[in-house]
C-alpha positions, 0 to 999 in steps of 0.5 A: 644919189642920182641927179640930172643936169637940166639946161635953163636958157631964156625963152626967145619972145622973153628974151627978144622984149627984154632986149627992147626989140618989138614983136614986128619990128625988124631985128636980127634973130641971131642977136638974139639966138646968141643972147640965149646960148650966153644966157644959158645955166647948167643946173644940177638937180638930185633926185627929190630935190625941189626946184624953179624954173624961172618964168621967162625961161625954159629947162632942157634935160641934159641926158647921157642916155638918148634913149631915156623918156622923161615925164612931166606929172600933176598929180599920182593918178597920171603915173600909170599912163606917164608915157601920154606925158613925155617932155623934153623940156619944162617950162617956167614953174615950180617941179621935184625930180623923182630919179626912180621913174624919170618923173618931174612934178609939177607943184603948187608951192601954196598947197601941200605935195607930200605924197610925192 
């Protein structure tokens, strides 16, 4: 079964509220920046596995092969032309990993995926 590690860390305007600094406030982006890498997960996610990306927080592709696209798709019609959608990181949201085509799915988990 092949699965990705993904790096989830929060996202640094997140990150900068929740430790109470304001936007134009003077504060040091190092606090920060540092908060971030000590908040940061290693998640492990096999192929067909469904999987959330908290809002506040980015997942960065963990790949072996620096080569290696990845790519976010909404729906099937856009697999043809998934070179037009190639990330290196997702934002927060709800996604299935298909290990085949090296493709996340953005799902709505209100209404029915099954044909992914």
């Amino acid at each position: 079964m092949d699965t990705i590690l993904l790096a989830l860390t929060p996202e640094f305007e997140a990150l900068r509220d929740e430790l109470g600094y304001d936007e134009y406030e003077d504060f040091d982006a190092y606090d920060i920046l540092f908060q971030q890498g000590y908040d940061r997960q290693l998640i492990e996610v096999a192929d067909g596995e469904t999987f959330e990306v908290p809002e506040g927080y980015s997942a960065t592709v963990q790949s072996d092969y620096p080569d290696d696209e990845f790519y976010l798709l909404d729906c099937k019609e856009d697999l043809p032309d998934k070179e037009d959608f190639v990330i290196d990181s997702l934002p927060g949201g709800n996604y299935r990993y298909n290990a085949a085509e090296n493709v996340f799915w953005r799902i709505d988990t209100e209404s029915d995926d099954s044909f992914l």
